[in-house]
N, C-alpha and C positions, 0 to 999 in steps of 0.2 A: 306804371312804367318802371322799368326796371334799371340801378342804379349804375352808373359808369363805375370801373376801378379801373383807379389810375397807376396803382402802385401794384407791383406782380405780389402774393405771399406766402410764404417760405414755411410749412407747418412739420416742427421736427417734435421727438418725443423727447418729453423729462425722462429721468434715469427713474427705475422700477423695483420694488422687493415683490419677487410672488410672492403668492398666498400662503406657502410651507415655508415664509423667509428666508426662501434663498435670494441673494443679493448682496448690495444694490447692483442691476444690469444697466446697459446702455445700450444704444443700439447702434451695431459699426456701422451702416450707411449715414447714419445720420452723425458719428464722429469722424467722416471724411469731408460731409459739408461744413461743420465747424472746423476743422483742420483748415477748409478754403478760406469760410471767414476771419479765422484767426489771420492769415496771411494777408487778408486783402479786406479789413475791419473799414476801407471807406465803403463798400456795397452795402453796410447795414444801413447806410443812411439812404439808399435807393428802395430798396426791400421793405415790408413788414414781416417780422420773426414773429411766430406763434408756436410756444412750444403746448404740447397737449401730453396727457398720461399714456401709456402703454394699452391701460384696460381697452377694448371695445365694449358696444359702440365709442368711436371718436367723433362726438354733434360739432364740434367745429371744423372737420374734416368734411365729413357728411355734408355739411351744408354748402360747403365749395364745389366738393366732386361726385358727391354720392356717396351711398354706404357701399357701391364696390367697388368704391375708388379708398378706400381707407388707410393703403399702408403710409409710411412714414420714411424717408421725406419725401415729400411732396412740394414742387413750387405751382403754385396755379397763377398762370402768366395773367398780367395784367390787360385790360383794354386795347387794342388797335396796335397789339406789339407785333413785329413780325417773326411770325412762326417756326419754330427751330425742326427741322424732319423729327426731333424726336419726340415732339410733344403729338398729346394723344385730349381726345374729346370726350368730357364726362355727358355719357347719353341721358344722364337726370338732367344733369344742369346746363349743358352747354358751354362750360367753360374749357379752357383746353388747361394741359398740366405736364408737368413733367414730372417723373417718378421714381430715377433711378437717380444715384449719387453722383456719378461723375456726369451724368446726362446735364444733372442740375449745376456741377459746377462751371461745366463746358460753358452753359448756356449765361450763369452771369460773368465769368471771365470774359467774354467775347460782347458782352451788351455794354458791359464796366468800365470795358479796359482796364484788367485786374490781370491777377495772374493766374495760369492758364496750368493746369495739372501736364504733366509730361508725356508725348506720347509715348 
């Protein structure tokens, strides 16, 4: 039987050196999601954050949404939440997820009652 999650999780990327040491990078979608949590640091106690490496494969990515679900950030919504139009179904897994930055911040400002990026 397969296990309830209760908590939605949030899986953004550590900062990176390539292989020729150029670096370190970041990745901007995923400094506009911490830009949200900096602003609104009570959501982390809702969430689970998982940050994962730059390299692919990402197995703790993969194991959520698939390996063609891999970019970063990703929130894969938790259990019996109601579904935001912008979330999208991993056809490996069945979970649903959101994948763009502001899509994600939209989505816990407005679950949170946090603050809410500017139209």
């Amino acid at each position: 039987m397969e296990k309830s999650v209760e908590k939605s999780t949030l899986y953004m990327l550590n900062p990176w050196m390539e292989a020729d040491g150029q670096g370190p990078f970041y990745c901007p979608d995923c400094g506009v999601v911490e830009g949200f949590l900096a602003y609104s640091p009570e959501v982390k106690n809702n969430i689970e954050i998982v940050h994962v490496d730059f390299q692919r494969p990402r197995p703790l990515i993969i194991e959520a949404v698939g390996a063609e679900n891999q970019g970063s950030p990703v929130l894969v919504l938790a259990d019996g939440v109601d579904l935001p139009e912008t979330a999208k179904k991993s056809f490996s897994t069945g979970r649903y997820f959101i994948e763009d930055a502001l899509g994600i911040c939209n989505y816990l400002g407005k679950t949170f009652n946090a603050v809410m990026p500017h139209p």
